[in-house]
C-alpha angles and dihedrals in degrees: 000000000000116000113244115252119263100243113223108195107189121200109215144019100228131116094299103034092053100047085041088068102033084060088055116086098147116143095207096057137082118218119199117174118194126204135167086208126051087230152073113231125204099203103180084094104036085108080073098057088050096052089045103249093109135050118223093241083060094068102029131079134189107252093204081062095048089061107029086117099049108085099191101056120081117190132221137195108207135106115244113210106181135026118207097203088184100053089029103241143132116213126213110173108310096336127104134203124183121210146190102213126013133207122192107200096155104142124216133291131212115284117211088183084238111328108090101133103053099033102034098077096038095053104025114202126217116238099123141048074254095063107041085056095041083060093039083059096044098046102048089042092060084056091046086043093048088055103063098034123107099177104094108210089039088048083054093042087056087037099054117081114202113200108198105208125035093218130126084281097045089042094046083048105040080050094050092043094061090040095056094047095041100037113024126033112016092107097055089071131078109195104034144053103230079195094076094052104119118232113207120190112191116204122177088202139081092252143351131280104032094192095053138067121293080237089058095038090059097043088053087055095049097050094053103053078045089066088041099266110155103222113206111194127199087007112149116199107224102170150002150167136174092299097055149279137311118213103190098309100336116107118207115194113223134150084194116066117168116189110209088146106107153022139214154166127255131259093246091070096066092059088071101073091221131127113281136174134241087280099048098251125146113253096218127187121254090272081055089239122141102265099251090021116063092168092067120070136185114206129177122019099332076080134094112188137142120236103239083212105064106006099244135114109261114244136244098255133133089243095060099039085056090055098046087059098054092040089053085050088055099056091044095052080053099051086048101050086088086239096127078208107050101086092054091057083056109116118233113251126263125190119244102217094209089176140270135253133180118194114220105184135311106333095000125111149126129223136178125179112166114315093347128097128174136160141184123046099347089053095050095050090049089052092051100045098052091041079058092052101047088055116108116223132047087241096054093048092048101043092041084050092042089040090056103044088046083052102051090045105049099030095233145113106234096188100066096140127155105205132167130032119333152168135188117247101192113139101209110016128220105254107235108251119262114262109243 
């Protein structure tokens, strides 16, 4: 009698749920990956979408095409709602699937610390392919609006851009917003100046880039007022509503509000009854398995785990996401090996810092990878050329290179689509000019 195959569901098709499964050649074991999108996103440049440099298709690939030749992963598009450690199930609506073994691989969401309802729909973040066109759309109707608005402080509310976060995301924004208004697209309007919009990045902190060097930190700073980028330190943000922001008692007046402040974990998580941290995150043990259930794992950001190496909780980055999947699929192959003992010689993981790099505008980066630290030109083609590599598909790699080059050259931002449902909020139109 054969033995029935161990089903794997994984939750999720990032960075750690897609190189879980393409380490995973085991015959003997099912592999079913759930989205609730057909794609895989690489959203390390969806900053891009949502500046218009990229098109959605350029950072996107089909899942189903990832896989074709793996025989072994099916993939399904669904939402799952609720996991039952204890029977063994994931729940999506009012379907039920058992498994043998679970991965959680479900990412982060925005975080509003609390305030959700009232400021989500005023600063939109940009964790998904939505968002970053939510924010595409926002931020080319304020030009279109400013265009046609005669009421002046109406016409510098629509033209001031406030980025909440000064993190990699708020800086790469904040970066891509002056850009757009100074470089690209000043000469296709008639009655402003794009030039004069105001860019304002919001940081709580005492500087930028947390994560990164105090060197860094201050390059970064000082590239950006040097775009015209306007840098608030220590600069809570305490309210806001569709006409703009309070800090403390100061009232800044903006149409445009992008939220890059804070991270959380889904919902999803909390349904597992397990130990989390302030951010809802699952404290796993070092073989990133749930403590009392070692056939369920959380990978990516959804983790919270200290490096044994160096002490320190390993970061939401791509790269780390990438390594937690293999590492999963090492564990896996282990447990599967039928050796009892495999999986215990397992080592525990530990984290590889290959460096970090933010991009602040054309020719403009920071990068740090162990002792060493650059900036400028050198930091922004390293940043380029590794963001190229890391994309799956031979499309994407070719349209983001050929995309870049076109927009360097020709000073333009070719994706400047408005799509979905809109209307026009000017308070005293611009009377069209009488024909001669």
């Amino acid at each position: 009698m054969e033995n029935q195959k161990k089903r794997l569901i994984i939750i999720g098709a990032g960075f750690a749920g897609i190189n879980l499964a393409k380490n995973l050649h085991h015959e003997d074991l099912e592999i079913v990956l759930v989205d609730r999108h057909n794609y895989h996103l690489f959203q390390p440049l969806l900053y891009q979408v949502a500046t218009a440099a990229l098109s959605p298709a350029d950072i996107a690939h089909p899942v189903r095409r990832i896989f074709r030749k793996q025989k072994n992963v099916n993939v399904a598009l669904g939402r799952i709602e609720r996991v039952d450690l204890e029977q063994k199930k994931i729940y999506g609506g009012d379907t039920s699937v058992d498994y043998d073994y679970l991965a959680l691989c479900v990412g982060a969401t925005h975080s509003y610390f609390g305030k959700e309802e009232k400021w989500a729909p005023v600063a939109p973040g940009l964790k998904t392919l939505d968002d970053a066109t939510l924010i595409r759309r926002k931020v080319l109707l304020a030009f279109e609006e400013a265009e046609l608005e005669l009421d002046e402080q109406s016409r510098r509310a629509k033209l001031t851009f406030v980025v909440v976060g000064g993190g990699p995301t708020g800086v790469e924004l904040a970066g891509a917003l002056r850009e757009i208004a100074a470089k690209y697209i000043q000469e296709d309007f008639r009655n402003i100046d794009t030039s004069t919009s105001r860019v304002i990045l919001l940081e709580g902190g005492d500087r930028l880039l947390q994560g990164f060097s105090e060197k860094s930190s201050q390059r970064a700073k000082q590239d950006l007022e040097k775009m015209g980028v306007e840098v608030r330190l220590n600069s809570l943000v305490t309210d806001m509503d569709e006409h703009g922001v309070w800090i403390a008692e100061e009232r800044l007046l903006a149409q445009n509000v992008l939220w890059a402040a804070g991270v959380a974990a889904p919902p999803i998580l909390s349904t597992l009854g397990v130990e989390t941290d302030k951010c809802g995150r699952i404290k796993v043990e070092p073989d990133l398995s749930v403590p009392g259930h070692p056939e369920v794992f959380v990978l990516g950001d959804a983790a919270h785990i200290v490096d044994p190496k160096t002490h320190e909780l390993v970061p939401g980055l791509a790269p780390a996401a990438i390594q937690m999947g293999k590492y999963g699929a090492k564990v896996l192959r282990a447990e599967l090996s039928g050796d009892k003992d495999a999986r215990a010689k397992v080592k525990p993981f530990v984290y590889t810092d290959k460096g970090i790099m933010a991009t602040i505008g054309v020719n403009r980066a920071v990068a740090e990878t162990g002792p060493f630290k650059f900036s400028g030109t050198l930091a922004w083609l390293a940043w380029s050329l590794i963001h190229i590599f890391f994309l799956i598909g031979f499309r994407n790699r070719v349209f983001v290179m050929a995309g870049w080059i076109y927009d360097y050259i020709a000073r333009t931002r070719e994706a400047r689509l408005i799509t979905g449902q809109f209307s026009l909020k000017v308070r005293k139109f611009r009377k069209a000019p009488k024909q001669a």
